[in-house]
C-alpha positions as CSV (number, residue, x, y, z in Angstrom):
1,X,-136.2,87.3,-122.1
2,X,-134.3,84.0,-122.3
3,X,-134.0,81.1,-120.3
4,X,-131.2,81.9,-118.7
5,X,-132.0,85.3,-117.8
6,X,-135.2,84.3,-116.0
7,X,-132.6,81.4,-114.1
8,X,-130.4,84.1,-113.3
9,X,-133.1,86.9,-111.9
10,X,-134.5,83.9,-109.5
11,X,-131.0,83.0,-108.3
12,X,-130.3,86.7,-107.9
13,X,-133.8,87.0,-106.1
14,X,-134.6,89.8,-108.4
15,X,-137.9,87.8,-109.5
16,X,-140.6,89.6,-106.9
17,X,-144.1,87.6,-106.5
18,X,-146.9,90.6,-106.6
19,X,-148.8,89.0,-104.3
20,X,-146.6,88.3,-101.1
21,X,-143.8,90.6,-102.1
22,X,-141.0,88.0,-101.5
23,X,-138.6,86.7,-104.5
24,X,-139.9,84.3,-106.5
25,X,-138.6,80.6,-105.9
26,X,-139.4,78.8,-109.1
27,X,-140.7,78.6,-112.9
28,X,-142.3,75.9,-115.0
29,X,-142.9,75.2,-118.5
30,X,-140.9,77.6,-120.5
31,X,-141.5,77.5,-123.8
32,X,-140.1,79.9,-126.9
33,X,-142.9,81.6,-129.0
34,X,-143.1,82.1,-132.8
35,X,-145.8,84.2,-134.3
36,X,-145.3,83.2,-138.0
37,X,-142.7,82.4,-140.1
38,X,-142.3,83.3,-143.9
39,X,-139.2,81.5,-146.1
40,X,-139.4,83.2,-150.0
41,X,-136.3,82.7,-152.2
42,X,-134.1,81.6,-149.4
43,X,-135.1,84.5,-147.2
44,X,-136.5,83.0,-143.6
45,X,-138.3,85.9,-141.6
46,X,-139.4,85.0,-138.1
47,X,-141.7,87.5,-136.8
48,X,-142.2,88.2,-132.7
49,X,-140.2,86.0,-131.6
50,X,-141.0,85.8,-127.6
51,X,-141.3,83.3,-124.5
52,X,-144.4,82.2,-122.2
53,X,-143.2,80.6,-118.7
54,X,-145.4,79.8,-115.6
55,X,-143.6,81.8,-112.5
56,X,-144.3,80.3,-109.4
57,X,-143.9,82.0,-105.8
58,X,-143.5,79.0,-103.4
59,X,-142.8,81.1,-100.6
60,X,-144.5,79.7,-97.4
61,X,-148.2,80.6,-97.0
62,X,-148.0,81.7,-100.8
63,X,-149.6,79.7,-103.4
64,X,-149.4,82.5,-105.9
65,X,-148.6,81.1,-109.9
66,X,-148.8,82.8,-113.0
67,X,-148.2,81.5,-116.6
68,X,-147.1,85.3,-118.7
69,X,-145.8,86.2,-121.7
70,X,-143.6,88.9,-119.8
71,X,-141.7,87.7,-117.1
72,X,-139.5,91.1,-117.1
73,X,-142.3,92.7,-115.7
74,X,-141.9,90.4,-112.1
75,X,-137.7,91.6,-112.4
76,X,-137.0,94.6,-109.7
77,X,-133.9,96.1,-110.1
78,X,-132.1,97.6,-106.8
């Protein structure tokens, strides 16, 4: 899931804290994730390439924060 996406499902309050069950209001340190790399004769292969990012709830009377390597799983979809 990229940066954007993870903007976007906040702005769209389609983020959903599992504690309170409001949207999520916020995120913190995203960062892109690498799990080796391998360059042979010009050939660069970038295995599991993924994310980690701390959600945060912020909702009132929810102090609710989580740093995952699968934000999609917070996403509900109408």
């Amino acid at each position: 899931m990229s940066l954007q996406a993870i903007k976007d499902a906040i702005a769209g309050k389609k983020m959903i804290c599992p504690k309170c069950e409001n949207p999520i209001q916020s995120y913190e340190k995203y960062a892109e994730t690498i799990d080796a790399v391998r360059d042979g004769f010009n050939i660069l292969e970038v295995d599991s390439l993924g994310e980690r990012v701390t959600l945060i709830c912020g909702n009132e009377g929810c102090a609710w924060k989580e740093r995952t390597e699968y934000p999609m799983e917070f996403i509900v979809e109408d």
